[in-house]
Every structure is written in structure tokens, then in C-alpha cells.
N, C-alpha and C positions, 0 to 999 in steps of 0.2 A: 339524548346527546349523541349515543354513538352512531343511532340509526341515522341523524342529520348527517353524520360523517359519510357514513354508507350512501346516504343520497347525492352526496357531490364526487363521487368515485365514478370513475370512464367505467360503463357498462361493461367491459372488457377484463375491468381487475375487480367486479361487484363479484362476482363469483367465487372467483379465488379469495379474499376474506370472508364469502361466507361460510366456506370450508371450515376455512382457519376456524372460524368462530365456533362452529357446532364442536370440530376437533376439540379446541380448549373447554367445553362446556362438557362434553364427554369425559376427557383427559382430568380433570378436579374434580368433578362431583362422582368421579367412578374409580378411576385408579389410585386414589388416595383418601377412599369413605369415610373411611376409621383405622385404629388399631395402634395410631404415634403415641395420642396424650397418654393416656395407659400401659403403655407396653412394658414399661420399668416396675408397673404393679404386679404384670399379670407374671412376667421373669421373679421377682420377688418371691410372689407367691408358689410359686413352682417349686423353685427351690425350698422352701420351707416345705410343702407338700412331701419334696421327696429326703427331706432328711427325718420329716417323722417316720416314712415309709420306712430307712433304715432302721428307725427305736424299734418299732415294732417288730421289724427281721428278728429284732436280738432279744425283746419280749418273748417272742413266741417261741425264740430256742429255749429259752429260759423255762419258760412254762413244759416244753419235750424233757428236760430235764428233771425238775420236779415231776412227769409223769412217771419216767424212767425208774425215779428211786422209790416213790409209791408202790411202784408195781413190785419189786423186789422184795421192798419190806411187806407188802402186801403175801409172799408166800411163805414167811416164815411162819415160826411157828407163834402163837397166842402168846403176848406175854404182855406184862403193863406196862413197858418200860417201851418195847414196839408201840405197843395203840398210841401213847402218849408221842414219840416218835412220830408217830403215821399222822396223828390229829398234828402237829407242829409242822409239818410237811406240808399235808394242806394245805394249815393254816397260810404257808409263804406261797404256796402255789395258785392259792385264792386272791393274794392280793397281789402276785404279778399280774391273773387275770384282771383286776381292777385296773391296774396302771397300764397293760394293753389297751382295755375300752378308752378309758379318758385321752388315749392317745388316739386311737380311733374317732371319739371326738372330735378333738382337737384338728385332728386332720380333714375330715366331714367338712365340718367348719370352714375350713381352707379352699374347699373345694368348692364349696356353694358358692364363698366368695368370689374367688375364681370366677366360675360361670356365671357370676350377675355383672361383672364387669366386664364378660363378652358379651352378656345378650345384651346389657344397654347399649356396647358399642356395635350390634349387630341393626339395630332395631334404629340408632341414629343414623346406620349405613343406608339402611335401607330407606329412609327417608328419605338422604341426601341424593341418594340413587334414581331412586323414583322421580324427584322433581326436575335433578337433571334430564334424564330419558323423557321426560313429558313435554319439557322445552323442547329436544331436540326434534322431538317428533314433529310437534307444533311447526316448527321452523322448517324443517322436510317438505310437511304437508304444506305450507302455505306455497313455495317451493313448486311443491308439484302441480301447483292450481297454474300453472304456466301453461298455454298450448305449446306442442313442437313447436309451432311457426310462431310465435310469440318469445321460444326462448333461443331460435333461430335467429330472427331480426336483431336480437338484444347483443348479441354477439357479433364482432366485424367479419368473423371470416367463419368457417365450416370446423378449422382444427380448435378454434377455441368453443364451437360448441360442442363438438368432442368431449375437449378436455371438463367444460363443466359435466356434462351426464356423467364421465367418468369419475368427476371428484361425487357428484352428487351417490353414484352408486358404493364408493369408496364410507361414505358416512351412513348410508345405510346398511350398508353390511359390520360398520363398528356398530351400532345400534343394535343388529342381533343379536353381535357376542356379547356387546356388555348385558342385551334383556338376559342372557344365557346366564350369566355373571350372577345377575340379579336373583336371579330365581335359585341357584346356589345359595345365595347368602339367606336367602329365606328358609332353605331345605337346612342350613344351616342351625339357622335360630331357634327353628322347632327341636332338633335333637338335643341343643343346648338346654332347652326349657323341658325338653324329658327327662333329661343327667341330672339338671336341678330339683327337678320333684322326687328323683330317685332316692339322691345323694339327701335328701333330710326328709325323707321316710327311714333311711339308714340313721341318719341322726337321732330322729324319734326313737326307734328301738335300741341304739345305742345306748339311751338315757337312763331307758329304761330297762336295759340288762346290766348298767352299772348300779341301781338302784337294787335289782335282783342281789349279786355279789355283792355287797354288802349286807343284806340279809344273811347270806348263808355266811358268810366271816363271823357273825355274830354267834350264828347258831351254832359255826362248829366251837366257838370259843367256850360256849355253854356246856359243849358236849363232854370238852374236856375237863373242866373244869366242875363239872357234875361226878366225874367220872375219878378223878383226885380226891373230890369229897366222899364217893361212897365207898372208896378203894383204902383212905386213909394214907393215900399211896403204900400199900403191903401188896405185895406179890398175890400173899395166900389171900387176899380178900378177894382179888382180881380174879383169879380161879374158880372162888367160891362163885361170885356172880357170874362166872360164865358156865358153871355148872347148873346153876339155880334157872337160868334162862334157857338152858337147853331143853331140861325138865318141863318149864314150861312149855316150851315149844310140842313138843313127845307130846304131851297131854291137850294141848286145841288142836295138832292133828287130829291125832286121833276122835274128838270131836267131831271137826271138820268133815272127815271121813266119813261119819254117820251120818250129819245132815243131806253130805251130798248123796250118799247111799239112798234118803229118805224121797232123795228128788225122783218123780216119775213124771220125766220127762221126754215125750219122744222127738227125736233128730231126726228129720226129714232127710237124707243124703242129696236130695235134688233142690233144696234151700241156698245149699253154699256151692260156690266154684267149684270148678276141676283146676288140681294142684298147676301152678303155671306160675314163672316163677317174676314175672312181669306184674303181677297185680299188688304187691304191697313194694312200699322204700325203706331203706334203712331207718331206723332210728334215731340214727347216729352216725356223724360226718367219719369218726374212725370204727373201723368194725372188729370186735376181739372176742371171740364168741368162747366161753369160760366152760358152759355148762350145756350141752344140748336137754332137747326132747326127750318122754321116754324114761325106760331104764336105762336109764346110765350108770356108769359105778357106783358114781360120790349117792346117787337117790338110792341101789339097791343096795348098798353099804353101810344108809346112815339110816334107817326106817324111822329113826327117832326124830329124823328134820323133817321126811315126807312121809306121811301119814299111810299115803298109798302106795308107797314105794317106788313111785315114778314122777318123774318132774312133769308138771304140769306146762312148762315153757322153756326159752333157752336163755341162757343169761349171759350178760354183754359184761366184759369187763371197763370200767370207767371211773375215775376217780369226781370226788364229791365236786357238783357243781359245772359238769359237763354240760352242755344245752342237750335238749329232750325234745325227739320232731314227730308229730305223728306222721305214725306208716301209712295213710290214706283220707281223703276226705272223708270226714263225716261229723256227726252231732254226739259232743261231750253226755252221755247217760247218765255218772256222777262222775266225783272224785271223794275220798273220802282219807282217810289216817288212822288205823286198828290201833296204832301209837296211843291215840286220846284216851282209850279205854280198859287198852291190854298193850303196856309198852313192853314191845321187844317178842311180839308174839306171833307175829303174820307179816304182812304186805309193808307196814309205815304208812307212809302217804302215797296214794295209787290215785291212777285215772283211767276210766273205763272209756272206752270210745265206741258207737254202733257203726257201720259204715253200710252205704244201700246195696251190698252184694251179696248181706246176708252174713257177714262176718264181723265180730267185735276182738277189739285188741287192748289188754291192761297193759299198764306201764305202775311197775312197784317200786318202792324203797327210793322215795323220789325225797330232796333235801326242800324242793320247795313247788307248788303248784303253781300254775298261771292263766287254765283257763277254769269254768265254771259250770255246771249241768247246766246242759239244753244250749251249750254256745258254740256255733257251726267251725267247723277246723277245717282248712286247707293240708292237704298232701306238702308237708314240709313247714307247715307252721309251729315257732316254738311252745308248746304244752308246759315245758319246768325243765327243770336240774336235776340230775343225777343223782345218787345218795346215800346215804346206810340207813336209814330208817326202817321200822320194822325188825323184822328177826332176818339179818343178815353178815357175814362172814366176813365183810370186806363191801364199801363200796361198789354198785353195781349197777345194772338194769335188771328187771325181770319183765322178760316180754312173753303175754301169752295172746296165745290165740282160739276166739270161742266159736263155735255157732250161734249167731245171735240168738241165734229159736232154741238153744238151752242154758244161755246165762241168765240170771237172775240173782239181782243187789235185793237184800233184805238184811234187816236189822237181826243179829240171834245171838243167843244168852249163850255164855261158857262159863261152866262152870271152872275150868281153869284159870279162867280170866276174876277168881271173887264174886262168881256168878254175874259178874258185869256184860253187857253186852254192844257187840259193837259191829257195824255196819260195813259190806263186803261181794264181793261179787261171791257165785258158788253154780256150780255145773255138776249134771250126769257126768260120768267119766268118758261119755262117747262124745261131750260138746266141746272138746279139747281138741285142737288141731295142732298137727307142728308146725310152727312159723315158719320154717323152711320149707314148707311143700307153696307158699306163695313170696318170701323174701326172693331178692336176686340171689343169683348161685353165689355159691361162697368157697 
């Protein structure tokens, strides 16, 4: 119908509506793709995005704050009424962690949403886009199948064939901008559908870091409440057992001591690195280093906790439940808990990692594990949570560092332990490296 119309038009003004025509087919299907029906979702959703962003500001002060008084009571001195204190701290500091994640959730959530109702409106743009641009084209091209001297004749005088080339060049140059346009929204859609695969892999592990905390909420309520019962809540009980635990400890050192003595083991020096301080990452998103390498005071002051009188690693201040990243790529060797079979006597729950540079790195006194022997780890992948497990002072990290060519996990009897035996890394005293000579400077 409309082309009948176009056919009864004075050659003269055929031109000037085809303009028009291509313009308006341009003008709808391109400057107005998408983005009306939705736009009151996508303003909703925004808003809701950034008022959880808020919750969470005030979560996570909350959570500085719980760390804050942890830490304090963390240097007084031993008493029942502290631990009990310290564990009930936690305990709140654990489940604001919880109500951060599920807000994190929640917010996740918001966000995927969010970016599905751009990329469907992306993806209907680019449709509508496309088939405009293919008409016009079309309509161009048939257009240009004109000789000069054909679209010469068609025209009464010489300035109105002007004016058509000119209008005709006029829509081919909106044709550019808008393919230019086009190919935007396309560059667009892909980053939107990256953010989307981001944002719920964030979600997936979200899930399952609240699944984590919860666990540990449990265990520390055990801890305490383990700890009321053996205690009787009395003071002098409380004393007594951390007298009785020390004693143990003094006694699988010194063990300990002997076997590794017993190791004849030789350490290659040209196996591992040269010190640099670029080849391992933190551990841990906050750094608070408690206890270095080495002789240090608290090791050559307390022989009764290190057997050798030197700390084997450095230790990271961190309350219980802190996330756990390894220092480098490599393959989980074990993980293991001295806890199952001699509680409160070594490591707790540890995980050894080998990495291909010839260096392996433990993580001790962990609240909960999460990878497995022989499962490959990425440089910053979460490993566990933080902890007191084992024979520890105060929630912590214990970070060491071995030569791979002189650690070795075996199963060994302690006679401290009830003659019980229980499974553990152990090294020469030469396969001990300080973390510091490959952590970043500190």
C-alpha cells in the first residue's frame, strides 16, 4: 500500500519521502531499541542494591568492632571468666559474619537480576536493530542500482539531483553511526553476560561460606560449653587444665624433637628459590604478624611450647573463622587434625600444600578445612577458617614454610599422647625456611 503511494508521487518529491522513510526506520528501530518497559525495574532494583550496600557498611563495622575487643581480651591474662568472655565474643562476631553473607546474598541476587533484565533488553535491542539496519540497507542498495544518468532523468532539474545524492549520502552516513551504535550494544551485552557469570559464582561461594559459618558457630558453642563442663565453672579447675595441657605439650615436643632429629634428610640449597619477596601471597586479606621465625623471645623463653627452642613459622594474628587463602598454587599433599588423637597437643586441624618451585607451606590451628589431598589450589583460593585448634594460645594462623625435599607427613606413635598416634608433617631442622624471605615485605 504505501509503495502504491510512492508510485503515484511526481518523481521530483519520490525522493524526498524516501529519505523520510529510511530516517523514520532508522529513528524507531535504533533510537528507541529498548530500555522504557523496564526502566522502573531496573531504578527499583538499584535502589534496593544500594541500601543493602549500606547494611553491609554497618555489618562489617560491626564485625571491626568485635575484632577490636577480641583482640584486647585476647592479651590479658588466662582466666575462665576471659575464655568464656572471648568464646561469647566470637560467638556474636560469628554471627554478624552470618548476617553480612546472607546480605551479601541477598544483594548477589539483586544484581544477577539486575543484569538479566539488561541483557534481555540488550539482546531484544539488538534484534530490533539489526532488522532495521538490514531494511535500510536493502532500501539504499536497491537505490544505488540507479545509473547517474537514470537518476539524472528522474529528477526535473540538476539541484534536485543534488539534493537527492545529498539526502541519499545523509542516510548513509546515519547507517554508520547507528552500525557504530550497534556494535556497542553488542560490546555491551557480552560484558553484561561476564558480570552475570561473575556475580553467581560469587553467589555459589557465598552459599557456601554461609554454610561454612554455621559450622564454626556450632563448634565454637561446643567449645564452650565443653569447657563449662570440664571447668565446673571454678577458676582453679580452669588453671589446672591449662597446666595439664602445657605439660602435655613440653612432653610431644620434646618427642617431636627426637623424631625430627631421627630424620636424615639431605636439602638440596639449589631445589628451592632464592629469598624474593614476590613468590608467595598473603594468607590473609588482613596482615598482623604475632610471632615471627626463628628465636624469638616468647620460643626461647617458653622451651616448654617449642621443643627446639625456635619457632618453626610466623604466626598471623586472626580471630576464629577468618577465611584461609593459599600462599600459591599448588596440590593439597594432606590435611590432617593431631586434635583426633592428642587434643590440645600440636598443629589441630592443618593443611600441607607442595607448590612446583620446590616449596611446601602448612596452615595450623585451622576451625575448619575445605580442600582435600591431591586437590589442585589456586594462588588465593579459599583452603578453611582460622582457629584455635590444636595447642594454641589464642586464636591464630600458623604459617610455615618447608623444602619440599625435606617434609614428610607420616603417621608416629607419642607416648605423650597414651601412646596414641597421630598423623603430621615433620622436617630436618634445615627444611624450615622463613616465610618472610618469600611473603611480600611487611
Amino acid at each position: 500500500m504505501l509503495l502504491k503511494k510512492f508510485k503515484n508521487l511526481k518523481k521530483t518529491t519520490f525522493w524526498k519521502y524516501y529519505v523520510q522513510m529510511v530516517c523514520v526506520i532508522l529513528f524507531v528501530g535504533l533510537i528507541f531499541p529498548y530500555g522504557f518497559s523496564n526502566a522502573a525495574d531496573i531504578e527499583e532494583l538499584k535502589s534496593k542494591i544500594t541500601e543493602k550496600s549500606n547494611e553491609m557498611q554497618k555489618l562489617e563495622q560491626e564485625i571491626q568492632k568485635w575484632e577490636g575487643e577480641l583482640e584486647v581480651v585476647g592479651k590479658e591474662k588466662k582466666s575462665l571468666n576471659n575464655e568464656i568472655y572471648y568464646l561469647d565474643t566470637t560467638e556474636k562476631k560469628l554471627k554478624t559474619n552470618i548476617n553480612l553473607t546472607n546480605n551479601q546474598i541477598y544483594s548477589t541476587s539483586l544484581k544477577i537480576e539486575k543484569l538479566g533484565i539488561e541483557i534481555d533488553e540488550k539482546e531484544d535491542g539488538i534484534e530490533k536493530n539489526s532488522k532495521a539496519l538490514a531494511e535500510a540497507v536493502r532500501s539504499i542498495h536497491e537505490q544505488e542500482s540507479y545509473t547517474i544518468l537514470e537518476t539524472v532523468l528522474k529528477n526535473k532539474t540538476m539541484s534536485d539531483f543534488w539534493n537527492d545524492l545529498e539526502g541519499l549520502q545523509k542516510v548513509q552516513s546515519e547507517i554508520q553511526i547507528k552500525t557504530n551504535e550497534l556494535k556497542k550494544l553488542k560490546e555491551g551485552l557480552e560484558t553484561d553476560k561476564k558480570s552475570s557469570e561473575i556475580q553467581k559464582n560469587n553467589l555459589s561461594n557465598y552459599k557456601v561460606e554461609l554454610d561454612d559459618r554455621k559450622v564454626i558457630v556450632e563448634n565454637t558453642k561446643e567449645v564452650k560449653n565443653e569447657l563449662l563442663e570440664d571447668t565446673k565453672n571454678k577458676e582453679s579447675n580452669y588453671q589446672k587444665i591449662l597446666a595439664e595441657k602445657l605439660a602435655l605439650k613440653k612432653a610431644f615436643e620434646a618427642e617431636l624433637a627426637q623424631y625430627e632429629e631421627a630424620l636424615r634428610i639431605a636439602v638440596d640449597p639449589q631445589s628451592i628459590p632464592n629469598a624474593n619477596n614476590t613468590i608467595l601471597a598473603w594468607p590473609l586479606d588482613s596482615i598482623r604478624i604475632t610471632q615471627y621465625f626463628g628465636n624469638t623471645p616468647f620460643a626461647t623463653q617458653n622451651p616448654q611450647v617449642y621443643g627446639s627452642g625456635s619457632h618453626n613459622g610466623i604466626d598471623f594474628g586472626a580471630s576464629t573463622g577468618t577465611k584461609l587463602k593459599t600462599a600459591l598454587s599448588g596440590i593439597v599433599t594432606a590435611t590432617g587434625n593431631t586434635d583426633a588423637d592428642c587434643p590440645g597437643a600440636s598443629y589441630g586441624k592443618w593443611v600441607l600444600i607442595k607448590h612446583n618451585n620446590g616449596l611446601s607451606t602448612l596452615y595450623a590451628h585451622m576451625s575448619l578445612i575445605k580442600v582435600s589431598s591431591g586437590q589442585t589450589v589456586v594462588t588465593g583460593d579459599t583452603i578453611g577458617y582460622t582457629g584455635n585448634t590444636g595447642y594454641s594460645t589464642g586464636p591464630h594462623l600458623h604459617f610455615t614454610v618447608y623444602a619440599t625435599q625435606g617434609v614428610r607427613v607420616q603417621n608416629y606413635n607419642f607416648r605423650s599422647c597414651s601412646g596414641k598416634s597421630t598423623t603430621m608433617p615433620l622436617a630436618p631442622k634445615e627444611a624450615y625456611l622463613n616465610p618472610l624471605s618469600y611473603l611480600p615485605e611487611y
